[in-house]
N, C-alpha and C positions, 0 to 999 in steps of 0.2 A: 234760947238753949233748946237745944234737940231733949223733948222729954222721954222719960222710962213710957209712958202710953205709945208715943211715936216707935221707942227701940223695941218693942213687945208686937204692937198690933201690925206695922208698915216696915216694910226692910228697904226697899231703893225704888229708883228711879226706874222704870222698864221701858224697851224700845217699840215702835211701832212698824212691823215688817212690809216692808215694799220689794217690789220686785225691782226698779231702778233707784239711783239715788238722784235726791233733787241738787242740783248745779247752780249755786245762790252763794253770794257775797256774803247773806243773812247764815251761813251754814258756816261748820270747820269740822273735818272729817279727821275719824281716826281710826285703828285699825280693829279690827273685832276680832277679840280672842277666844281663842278655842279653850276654854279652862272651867272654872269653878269661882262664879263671882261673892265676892267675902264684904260683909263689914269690918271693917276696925274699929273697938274703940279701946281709946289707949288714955289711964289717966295714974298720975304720975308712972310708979313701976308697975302698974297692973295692965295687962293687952290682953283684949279677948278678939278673937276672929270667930266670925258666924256667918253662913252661909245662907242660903234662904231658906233652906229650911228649918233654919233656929239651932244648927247641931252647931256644938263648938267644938272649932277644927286646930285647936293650939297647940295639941299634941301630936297632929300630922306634919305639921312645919314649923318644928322647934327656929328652925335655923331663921324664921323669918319673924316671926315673935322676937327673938334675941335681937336681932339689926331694929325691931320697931321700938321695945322698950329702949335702947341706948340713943333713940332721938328727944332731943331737949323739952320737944313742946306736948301737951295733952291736945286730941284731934281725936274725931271722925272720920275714916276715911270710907273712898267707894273705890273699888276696885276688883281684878281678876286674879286670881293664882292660877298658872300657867306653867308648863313645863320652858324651861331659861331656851330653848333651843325651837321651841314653839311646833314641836312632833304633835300636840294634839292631846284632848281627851281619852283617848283609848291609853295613852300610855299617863295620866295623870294619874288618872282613875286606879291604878296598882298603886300610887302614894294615896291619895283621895280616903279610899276604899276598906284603907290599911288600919287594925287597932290593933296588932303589935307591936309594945315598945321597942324590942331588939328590934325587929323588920323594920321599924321606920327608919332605927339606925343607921341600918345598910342603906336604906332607898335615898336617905338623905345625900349620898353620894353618887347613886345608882341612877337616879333621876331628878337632877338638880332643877328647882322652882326659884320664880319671881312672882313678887306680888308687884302686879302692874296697877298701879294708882291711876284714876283719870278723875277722879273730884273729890270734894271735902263738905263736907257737912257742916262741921264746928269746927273751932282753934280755942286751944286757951278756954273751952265755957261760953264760946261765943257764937252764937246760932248763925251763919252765913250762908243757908239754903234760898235766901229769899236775894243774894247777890248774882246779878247777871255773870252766866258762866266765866268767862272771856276773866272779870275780876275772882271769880273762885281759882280760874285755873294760875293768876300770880298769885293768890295768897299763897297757894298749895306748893307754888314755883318757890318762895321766900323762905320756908321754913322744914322745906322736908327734903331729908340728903339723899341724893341715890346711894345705895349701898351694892354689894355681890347681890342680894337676893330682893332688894325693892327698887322699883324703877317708874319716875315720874312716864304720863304715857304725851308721847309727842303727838302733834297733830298738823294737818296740814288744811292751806286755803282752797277755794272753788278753781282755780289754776293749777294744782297739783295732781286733781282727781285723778286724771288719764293717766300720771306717772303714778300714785298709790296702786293706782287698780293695777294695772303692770305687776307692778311686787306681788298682788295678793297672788294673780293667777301664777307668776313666775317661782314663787314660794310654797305655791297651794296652802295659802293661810284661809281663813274663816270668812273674813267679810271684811263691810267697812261699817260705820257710825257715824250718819251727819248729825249733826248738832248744833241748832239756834244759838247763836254767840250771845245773847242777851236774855239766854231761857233763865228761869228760876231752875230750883231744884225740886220735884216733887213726889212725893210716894203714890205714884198711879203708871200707866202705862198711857203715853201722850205720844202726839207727833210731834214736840219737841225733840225726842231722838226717835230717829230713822235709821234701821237698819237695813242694809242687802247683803244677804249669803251669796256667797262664791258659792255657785251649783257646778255640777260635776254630771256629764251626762255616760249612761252604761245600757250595754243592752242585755238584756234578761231573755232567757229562758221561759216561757208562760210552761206551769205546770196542772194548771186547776184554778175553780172558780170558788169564792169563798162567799154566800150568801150575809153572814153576821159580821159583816166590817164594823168595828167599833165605830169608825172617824169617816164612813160615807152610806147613806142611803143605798148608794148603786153597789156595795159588795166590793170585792177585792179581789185580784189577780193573785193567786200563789204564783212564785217564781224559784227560781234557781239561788234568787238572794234577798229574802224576804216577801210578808205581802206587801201590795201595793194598790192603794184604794184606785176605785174607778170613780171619776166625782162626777159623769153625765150619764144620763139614762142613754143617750146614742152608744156612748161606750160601753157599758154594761151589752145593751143589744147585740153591739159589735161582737163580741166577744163571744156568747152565749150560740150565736148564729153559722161566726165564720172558725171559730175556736183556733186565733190566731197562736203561733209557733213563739215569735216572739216578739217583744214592744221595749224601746225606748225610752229608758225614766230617764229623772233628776234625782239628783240624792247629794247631801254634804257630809259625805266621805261615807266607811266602811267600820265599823266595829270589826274586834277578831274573831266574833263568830261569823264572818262575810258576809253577817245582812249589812243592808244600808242603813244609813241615818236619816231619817225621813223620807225617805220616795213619796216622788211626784213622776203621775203617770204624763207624758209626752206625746207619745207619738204610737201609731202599727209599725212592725217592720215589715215590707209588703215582698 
């Protein structure tokens, strides 16, 4: 049994980020959501959803607690809540974010969510973290209904990749998630799951040089759409010397204040 120590001190399973995904028979890929990843735990009529950082989210999606508590069995689940049409964190985040009752009311309609399940914990009081995935994902397949607002998450084999990736770029979704078909379940961050973002590359404006970059030694580029670290002393140098016009990042998407989500410096524009 998943103990109160476990649900207090460890919340999930975390990914290990790569820039490519590895192409293995040993793998099954699934798709990586743009959302707000929740615990469930559901024992008889009681459903609590908790995020990582311990806040309980049960009164931002009534509508999904309702569909969890009207399933038959007690469970642990692992999963995302996501906007149902998969537009993204920036537009969850107005439901997320939200601690009016009335406002939620509306948003419940305004921006309809799913809670996308991809593993199980428990069943029934029955600790299954230590079940190779592949067998957690039929238990999970046997007892839990898709409903309007929850939905088992599909997955595909090492043959499908090229056609996933396809969708992510053609969708502009988030990424993918390989996954050890025989992994346990663990509360750490393993290479057991792999993840690769779908990057997004833009060219920026250089407006200034920023010496106190939190996240690089070499300082950070001001731009036109956030800063953006310099992570080589050649590039600092760069910069410093030829006070280039404008540079090439990465970034996984755009907030609506038009910075980026994470930039990654790339390239000079010459």
């Amino acid at each position: 049994m998943v103990s109160e120590k476990d649900n207090i001190r460890n919340f999930c399973q975390l990914c290990e980020q790569r820039e490519t995904l590895p192409i293995s028979d040993n793998y099954i890929y699934e798709i990586k959501f743009d959302g707000e990843r929740v615990r469930v735990i559901k024992k008889g009529e009681e459903v609590l959803l908790f995020n990582r950082r311990g806040f309980n989210k049960n009164f931002q999606y009534p509508e999904i607690v309702d569909e969890l508590r009207s399933q038959e069995h007690d469970f642990i689940l692992d999963g995302e809540i996501a906007c149902a049409d998969m537009s993204g964190l920036n537009i969850l985040n107005r439901r997320a974010l939200q601690t009016d009752d009335f406002k939620i009311k509306l948003l419940v309609e305004q921006i309809p969510v799913k809670f996308f399940v991809f593993d199980i914990l428990e069943i029934d009081g029955k600790d299954v973290r230590e079940q190779p995935l592949l067998i957690r994902k039929t238990i999970l397949n046997s007892f839990l209904l898709d409903t309007e607002h929850i939905e088992i998450v599909k997955y595909w084999f090492s043959s499908q990749v090229k056609e996933l990736w396809k969708r992510i770029e053609r969708e502009n979704l988030e990424g993918v998630i390989a996954k050890v078909k025989v992994s346990d379940y663990r509360f750490e961050r393993n290479s057991n799951w792999i993840k690769v973002k779908h990057t997004r590359e833009v060219v920026v404006n250089c407006l200034g040089y920023k010496q106190d970059s939190k996240r690089s030694p070499f300082g950070s580029m001001i731009t036109d759409k956030g800063n953006v670290s310099l992570l080589t002393e050649e590039n600092k140098k760069f910069y410093l010397e030829h006070n280039p016009k404008q540079a090439v990042v990465n970034h996984f998407g755009i907030y609506p204040s038009g910075k980026m989500r994470n930039p990654r410096f790339e390239r000079w524009v010459e």
